[in-house]
C-alpha positions, 0 to 999 in steps of 0.5 A: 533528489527532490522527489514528490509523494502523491498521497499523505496516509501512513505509506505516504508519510513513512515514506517522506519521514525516511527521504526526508532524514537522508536531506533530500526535497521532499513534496508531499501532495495530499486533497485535504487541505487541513492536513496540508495546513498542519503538515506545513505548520507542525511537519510530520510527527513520528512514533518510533517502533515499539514506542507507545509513549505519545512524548516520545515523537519525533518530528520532521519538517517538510512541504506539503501542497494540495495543488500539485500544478505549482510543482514544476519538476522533480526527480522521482514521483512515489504514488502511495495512494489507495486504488480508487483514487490512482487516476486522479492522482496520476493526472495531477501529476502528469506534467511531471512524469517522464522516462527520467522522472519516472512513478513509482507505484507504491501500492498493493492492489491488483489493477493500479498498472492498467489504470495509469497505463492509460495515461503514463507510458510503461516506460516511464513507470516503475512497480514497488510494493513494501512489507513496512507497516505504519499506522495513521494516528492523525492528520500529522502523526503516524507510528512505525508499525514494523519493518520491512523490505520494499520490492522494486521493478521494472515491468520489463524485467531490466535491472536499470541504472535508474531502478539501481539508483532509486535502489540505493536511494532507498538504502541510504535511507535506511530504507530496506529494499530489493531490485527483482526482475519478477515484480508483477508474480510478487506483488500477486503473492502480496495481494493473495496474502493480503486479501485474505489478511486485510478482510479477515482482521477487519471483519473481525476487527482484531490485530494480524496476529490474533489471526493465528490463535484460532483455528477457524481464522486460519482455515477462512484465510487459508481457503482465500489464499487458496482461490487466489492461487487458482486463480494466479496459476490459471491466468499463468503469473510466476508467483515467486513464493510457492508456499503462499501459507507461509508468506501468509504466517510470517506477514501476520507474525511480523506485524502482530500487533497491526491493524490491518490497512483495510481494518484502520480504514473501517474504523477511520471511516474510509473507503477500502481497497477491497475492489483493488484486493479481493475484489480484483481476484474474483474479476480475474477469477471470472475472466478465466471460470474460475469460481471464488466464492469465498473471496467474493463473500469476503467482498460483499460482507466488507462493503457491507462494513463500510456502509453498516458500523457494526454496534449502531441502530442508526441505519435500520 
């Protein structure tokens, strides 16, 4: 299959390491022209799991492009970027997206269906979310932080030929994965979880793990986890996971020694996804009156961290 994957970041890259062992055409598109050039020029260097020794990469060859417009077709469209660039991307793609060429949104953010809505029929796209965890160690090289299963779905519920086929795409790639009809109530579930991971961890700039040595990080995340429940079960989404704390324990447990998306882009000096995240539950929240305040205090203290580098006295 040739497949394009719009966004190069850890998601991305993992992504195209895994299609690209099993054979298949790989086209990664990314803005930034000096990671195309260096991508094109050395591939993608991978850190196995566990692995800390920087000799032990392996290295994969595969295109990346920046114009998106020089690619004529292609079988399968993956968007792993973050939120706030979900527009851009799907309309440099345009011209590829069809019924069978679908794209596949590989994010964790509530929002994203709505914004490519506007521009992609519902028909031609597909919702996929992973519990896989990987780390951005520079523009060609990331490191496999923990395995885990990928969701696919069709908004409409069907088990389709074309979701059985990406499906076994992914297995064959060793990629592990899970055709389920109740796509939208467990990606809530993982962003729920995740708000409450990802801006805790960054705040207190510490791994997934060390979330659950102190009791006080404990009750913080389980008060988010808590209202972004309220404010699920208000807008009537079939959360497939009941016990939202136990997702939430296994998630910091599976990937202990992480940092967390939101904490690496903290520290990389990017954007966050807090608006797709935390965010997004206090909009709905307000759609419904339901209050949220503590994931709306989450909001303000990480955009105050993506203005403020903590430490410095430079911004005073």
């Amino acid at each position: 299959m040739k497949i394009v994957i719009v966004g190069s970041g850890a998601m991305g890259k993992l992504f195209g390491v895994f299609l690209t062992k099993s054979k298949h055409e790989v086209i990664l598109v990314d803005v930034d022209q000096k990671v195309v050039d260096e991508i094109n020029h050395s591939g993608i260097e991978l850190m196995g799991l566990g692995e800390s020794n920087p000799d032990t990469v392996q290295q994969f060859s595969l295109q990346a492009v920046s114009d998106p417009s020089t690619i004529s077709d292609c079988d399968l469209i993956l968007l792993t970027v973050k939120s706030h660039a979900t527009l851009a991307a799907t309309r440099s793609v345009l011209h590829l997206i069809s019924e069978t060429s679908p794209v596949l949104l590989l994010q964790t953010g509530l929002g994203n269906i709505e914004l490519v809505e506007k521009l992609v029929p519902r028909q031609h796209m597909i919702v996929a979310f992973t519990f896989m965890s990987g780390t951005a160690l520079g523009n060609n090289r990331i490191r496999h932080g923990g395995t885990g299963k990928t969701y696919l779905g069709e908004l409409n519920g069907e088990l389709t030929p074309r979701l059985e086929k990406i499906s076994g795409l992914f297995t064959d790639c060793g990629l592990q994965n899970q055709m389920v009809q109740r796509i939208i109530g467990r990606l809530w579930c993982k962003v729920i979880v995740y708000s409450a991971i990802n801006s805790v961890s960054s705040i207190l700039r510490i791994p997934n793990g060390s979330l659950l040595s102190k009791m006080e990080s404990v009750t913080l995340m389980k008060s988010l986890v808590d209202e972004g429940k309220k404010v699920a079960d208000a807008h009537a989404i079939d959360l497939v996971y009941q016990d939202l704390y136990e997702l939430l324990f296994d998630a910091c447990k599976q990937s202990s020694n992480n940092l967390s998306s939101m904490l690496q882009d903290l520290l990389n000096d990017r954007p966050t996804e807090i608006d797709a995240q935390n965010g997004a539950i206090c909009r709905f929240g307000e759609e419904v009156g339901i209050p949220t305040p503590t994931q709306s205090t989450m909001v303000q203290l990480i955009k105050l961290l993506e203005k403020w580098k903590p430490g410095t006295l430079s911004n005073f």
